[in-house]
C-alpha positions as a printed NumPy array, in Angstrom:
array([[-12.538, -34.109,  17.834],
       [-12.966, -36.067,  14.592],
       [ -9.731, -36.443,  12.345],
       [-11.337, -34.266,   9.798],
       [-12.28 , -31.618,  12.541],
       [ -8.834, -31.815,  14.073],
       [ -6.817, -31.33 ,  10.666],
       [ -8.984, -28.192,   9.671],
       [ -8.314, -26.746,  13.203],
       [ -4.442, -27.665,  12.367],
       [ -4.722, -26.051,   8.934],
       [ -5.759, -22.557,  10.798],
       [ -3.399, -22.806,  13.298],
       [ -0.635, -22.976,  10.767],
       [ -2.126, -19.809,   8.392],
       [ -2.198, -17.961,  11.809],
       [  1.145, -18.425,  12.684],
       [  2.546, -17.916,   9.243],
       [  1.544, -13.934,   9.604],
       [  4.379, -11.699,  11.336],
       [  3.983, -10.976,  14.664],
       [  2.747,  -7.992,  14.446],
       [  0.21 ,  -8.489,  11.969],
       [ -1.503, -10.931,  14.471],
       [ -0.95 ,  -8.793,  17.385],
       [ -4.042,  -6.975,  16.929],
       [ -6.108,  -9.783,  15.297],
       [ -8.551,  -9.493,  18.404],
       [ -8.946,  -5.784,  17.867],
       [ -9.711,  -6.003,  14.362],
       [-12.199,  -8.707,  13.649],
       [-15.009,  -6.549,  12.316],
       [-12.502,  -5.561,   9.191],
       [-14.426,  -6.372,   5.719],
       [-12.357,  -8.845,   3.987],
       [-10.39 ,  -8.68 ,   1.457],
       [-12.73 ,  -8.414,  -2.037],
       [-11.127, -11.047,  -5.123],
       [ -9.413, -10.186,  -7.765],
       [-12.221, -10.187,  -9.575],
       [-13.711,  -6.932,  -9.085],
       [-11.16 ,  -4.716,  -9.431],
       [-12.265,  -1.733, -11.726],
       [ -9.986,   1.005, -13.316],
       [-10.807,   4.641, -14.512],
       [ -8.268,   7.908, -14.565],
       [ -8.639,  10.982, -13.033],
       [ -6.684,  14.295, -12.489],
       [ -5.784,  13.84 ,  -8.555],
       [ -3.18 ,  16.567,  -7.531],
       [ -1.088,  15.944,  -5.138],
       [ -1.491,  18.202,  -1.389],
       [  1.059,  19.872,  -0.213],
       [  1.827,  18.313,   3.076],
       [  4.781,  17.417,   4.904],
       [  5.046,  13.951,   6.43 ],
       [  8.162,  11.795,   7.51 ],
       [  9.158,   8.04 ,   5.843],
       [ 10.661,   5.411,   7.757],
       [ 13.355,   6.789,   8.577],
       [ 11.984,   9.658,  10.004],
       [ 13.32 ,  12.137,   6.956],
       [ 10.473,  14.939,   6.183],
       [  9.03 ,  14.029,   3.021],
       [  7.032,  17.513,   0.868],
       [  5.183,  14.92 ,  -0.862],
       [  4.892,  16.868,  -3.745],
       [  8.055,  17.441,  -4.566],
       [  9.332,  14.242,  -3.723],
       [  6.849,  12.276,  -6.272],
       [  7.547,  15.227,  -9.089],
       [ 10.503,  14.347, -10.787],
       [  9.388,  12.967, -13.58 ],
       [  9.505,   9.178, -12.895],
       [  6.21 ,   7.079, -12.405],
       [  4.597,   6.656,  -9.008],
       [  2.611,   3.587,  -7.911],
       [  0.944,   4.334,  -4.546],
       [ -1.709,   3.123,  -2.073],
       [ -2.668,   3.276,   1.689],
       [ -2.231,   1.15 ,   4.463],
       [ -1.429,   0.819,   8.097],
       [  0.69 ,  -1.505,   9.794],
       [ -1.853,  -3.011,  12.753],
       [ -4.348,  -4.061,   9.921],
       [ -5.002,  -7.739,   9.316],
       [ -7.349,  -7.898,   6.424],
       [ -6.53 ,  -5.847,   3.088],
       [ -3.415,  -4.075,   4.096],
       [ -0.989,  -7.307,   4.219],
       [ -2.25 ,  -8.91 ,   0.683],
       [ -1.886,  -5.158,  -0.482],
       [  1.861,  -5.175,   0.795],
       [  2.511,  -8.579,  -0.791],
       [  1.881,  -7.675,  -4.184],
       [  3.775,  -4.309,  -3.819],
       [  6.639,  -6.466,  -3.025],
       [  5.992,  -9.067,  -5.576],
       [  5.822,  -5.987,  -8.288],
       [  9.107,  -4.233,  -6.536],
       [ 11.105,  -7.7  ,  -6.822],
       [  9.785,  -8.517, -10.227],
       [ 10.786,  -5.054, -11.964],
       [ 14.518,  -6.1  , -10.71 ],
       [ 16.703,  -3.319, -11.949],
       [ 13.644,  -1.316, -13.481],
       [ 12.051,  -0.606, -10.06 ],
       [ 15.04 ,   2.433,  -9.735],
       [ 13.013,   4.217, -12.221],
       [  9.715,   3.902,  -9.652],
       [  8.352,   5.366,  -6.997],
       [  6.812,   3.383,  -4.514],
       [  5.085,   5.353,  -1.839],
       [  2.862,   4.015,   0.907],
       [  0.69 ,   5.873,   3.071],
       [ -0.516,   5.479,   6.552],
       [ -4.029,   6.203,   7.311],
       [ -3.413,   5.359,  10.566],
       [ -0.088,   8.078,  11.861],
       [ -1.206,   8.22 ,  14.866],
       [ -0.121,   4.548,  16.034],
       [  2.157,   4.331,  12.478],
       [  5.474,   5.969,  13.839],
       [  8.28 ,   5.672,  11.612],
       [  9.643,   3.178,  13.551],
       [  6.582,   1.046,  13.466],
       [  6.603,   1.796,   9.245],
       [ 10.458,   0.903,   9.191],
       [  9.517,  -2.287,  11.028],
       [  6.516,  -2.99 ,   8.363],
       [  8.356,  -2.229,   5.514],
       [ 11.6  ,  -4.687,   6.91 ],
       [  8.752,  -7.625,   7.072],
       [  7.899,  -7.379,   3.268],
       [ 11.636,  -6.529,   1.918],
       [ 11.074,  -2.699,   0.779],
       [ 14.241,  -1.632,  -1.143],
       [ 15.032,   1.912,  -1.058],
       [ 12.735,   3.394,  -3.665],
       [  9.673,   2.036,  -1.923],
       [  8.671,   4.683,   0.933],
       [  6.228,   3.982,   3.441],
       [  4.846,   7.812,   4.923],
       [  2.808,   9.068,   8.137],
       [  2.76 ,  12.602,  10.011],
       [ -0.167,  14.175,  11.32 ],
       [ -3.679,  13.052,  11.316],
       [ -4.662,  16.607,   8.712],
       [ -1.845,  15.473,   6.764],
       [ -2.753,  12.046,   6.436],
       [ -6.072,  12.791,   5.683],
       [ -5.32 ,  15.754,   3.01 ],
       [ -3.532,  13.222,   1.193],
       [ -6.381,  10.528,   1.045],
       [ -9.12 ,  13.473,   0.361],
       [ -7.219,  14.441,  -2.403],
       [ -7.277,  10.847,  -4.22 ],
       [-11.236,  10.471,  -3.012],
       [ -9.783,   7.599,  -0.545],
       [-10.849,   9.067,   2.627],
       [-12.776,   7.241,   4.892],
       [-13.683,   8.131,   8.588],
       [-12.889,   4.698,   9.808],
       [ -9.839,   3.178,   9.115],
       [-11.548,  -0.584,   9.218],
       [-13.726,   0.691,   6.59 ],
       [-10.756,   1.655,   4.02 ],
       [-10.769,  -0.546,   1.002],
       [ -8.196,  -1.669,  -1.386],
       [ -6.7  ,   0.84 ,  -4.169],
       [ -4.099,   1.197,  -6.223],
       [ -2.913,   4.575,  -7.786],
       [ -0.595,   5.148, -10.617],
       [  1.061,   7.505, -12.86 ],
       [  3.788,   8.097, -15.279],
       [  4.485,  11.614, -15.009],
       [  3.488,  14.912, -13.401],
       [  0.884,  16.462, -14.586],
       [ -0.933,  13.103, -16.138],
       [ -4.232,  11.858, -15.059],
       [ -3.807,   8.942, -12.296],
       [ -5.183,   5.846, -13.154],
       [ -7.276,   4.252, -10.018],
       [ -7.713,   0.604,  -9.652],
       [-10.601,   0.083,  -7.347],
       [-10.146,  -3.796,  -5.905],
       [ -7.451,  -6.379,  -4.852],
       [ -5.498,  -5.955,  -8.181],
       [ -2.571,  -8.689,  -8.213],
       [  0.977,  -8.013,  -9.337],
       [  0.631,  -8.801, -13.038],
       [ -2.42 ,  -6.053, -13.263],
       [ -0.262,  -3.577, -11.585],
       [  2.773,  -4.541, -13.779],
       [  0.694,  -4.49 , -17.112],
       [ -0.278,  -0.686, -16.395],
       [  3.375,  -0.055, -15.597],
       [  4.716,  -1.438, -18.555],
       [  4.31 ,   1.738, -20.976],
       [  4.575,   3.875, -18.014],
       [  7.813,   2.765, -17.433],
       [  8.45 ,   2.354, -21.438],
       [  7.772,   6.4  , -21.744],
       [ 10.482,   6.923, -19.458],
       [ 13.573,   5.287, -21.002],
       [ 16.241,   7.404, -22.447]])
């Protein structure tokens, strides 16, 4: 192998081995994933999603009315995941974490939900696991239960898809009950997110 060949090969190696275990656990299983689109296209619009009422269980295996839980009055940033992807999800759980340590104090006045689109093989153990690796504090909650539930939740923010491989990246937010959501269609980074939260989270101080 050339030196050039041989330094390239090292370069993957090393980018493979920084993921968690887990992540590249399933690598095999997942390698006709899309990847991950750039920053570039990300699109916004609003719309008036309401929330199901399901019941699902968060990492720690508390039942969660969904509803209720994301009603009291503060804002909600939210998306979909699950923990055995290796294209979108991980990038998506990055920046959730780079938004969660950057608010500092602020993120109290958050909610920070994640979804699993895959609650079949996303127990709350698995989630708890998932959400250790990226350094969730306690107002980010990471949610599964049954496969209807799971689904009702994506139907209801037009995120469903029948395949889990063929999910793609979104980001959902809202100040308050009863407001429109505003969708962000694409890989949108940490300051995007935090730029939409900034009034959001303005509105909401005393």
């Amino acid at each position: 192998m050339s030196r050039p060949a041989a330094f390239s090969a090292s370069l993957a190696l090393a980018a493979v081995l920084a993921l968690p275990g887990s992540l590249r656990a399933d690598e095999h299983a997942h390698h006709h994933h899309h990847a991950a689109p750039a920053a570039s296209t990300v699109s916004r619009s609003e719309a008036p999603y309401a929330l199901p009422k399901v019941m699902l269980r968060d990492q720690d295996g508390a039942a969660v009315a969904l509803a209720q839980r994301l009603d009291d009055g503060r804002p909600v940033l939210l998306n979909f995941i699950y923990t055995s992807c290796t294209a979108i999800c991980p990038p998506m759980t990055r920046i959730f974490a780079e938004v969660q340590n950057r608010l500092g104090a602020e993120r109290r006045r958050l909610h920070m939900v994640s979804v699993s689109i895959d609650p079949e093989h996303d127990t709350p153990r698995q989630l708890k696991d998932y959400a250790r690796q990226f350094g969730a504090d306690d107002n980010w909650i990471f949610l599964t239960g049954s496969s209807a539930a799971s689904a009702s939740v994506q139907k209801a923010f037009n995120a469903y898809r029948p395949d889990k491989m063929g999910h793609t990246p979104l980001t959902f937010l809202r100040r308050a009950p009863g407001q429109p959501w505003v969708r962000l269609d694409g890989l949108a980074q940490a300051d995007r997110i935090l730029a939409e939260l900034g009034p959001m989270l303005a509105v909401q101080k005393p």
